[in-house]
C-alpha positions, 0 to 999 in steps of 0.5 A: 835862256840859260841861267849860270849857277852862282859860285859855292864862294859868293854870299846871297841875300833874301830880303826880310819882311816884317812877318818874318821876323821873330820878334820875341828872339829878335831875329830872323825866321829859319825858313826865309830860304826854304822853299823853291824858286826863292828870290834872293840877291849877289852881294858880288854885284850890288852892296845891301846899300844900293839893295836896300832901296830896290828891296824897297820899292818892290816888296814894301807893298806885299801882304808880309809886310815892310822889309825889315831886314836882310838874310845873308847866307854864303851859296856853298854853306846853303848847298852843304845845309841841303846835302846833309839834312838828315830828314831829306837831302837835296841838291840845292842849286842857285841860278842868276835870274837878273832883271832889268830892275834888280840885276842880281837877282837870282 
């Protein structure tokens, strides 16, 4: 099956868990969207609302942790971040991965 990109414009969420949470900044770890094949949610289709409770039921039981929170980056600033890093750019690209259960993950 081919996967549609996403658009530079719409935003994307990765649930948090308690791990990656930097308690003593009070906020999240940089690294929740490094790494490849990263699950990560459309705002253009489901709000944190209705997200929440799915974040919920698939991920509360990992080794990481609770989800505590909710990571929101817009896909062309993601993009643009992998383009200019200096050490070793790269062409990030974010593909719709749906599931019966999740349907925009991607």
């Amino acid at each position: 099956m081919t996967r549609s990109p996403i658009p530079p414009e719409e935003n994307i969420v990765r649930a948090i868990h308690r791990t990656w949470w930097d308690i003593k900044d009070g906020r999240k770890s940089s690294s929740i969207f490094k790494g490849e094949n990263i699950s990560v949610s459309r705002l253009a289709i489901l709000n944190l609302q209705e997200l929440f409770p799915i974040f919920h039921r698939g991920l509360d039981t990992s080794p990481s942790g609770i989800i505590i929170s909710a990571g929101e980056i817009n896909v062309g600033h993601l993009q643009k971040i992998g383009r200019e890093y200096v050490e070793k750019p790269i062409e990030i690209i974010v593909e719709e991965d749906p599931t019966k259960e999740n349907p925009e993950k991607i």
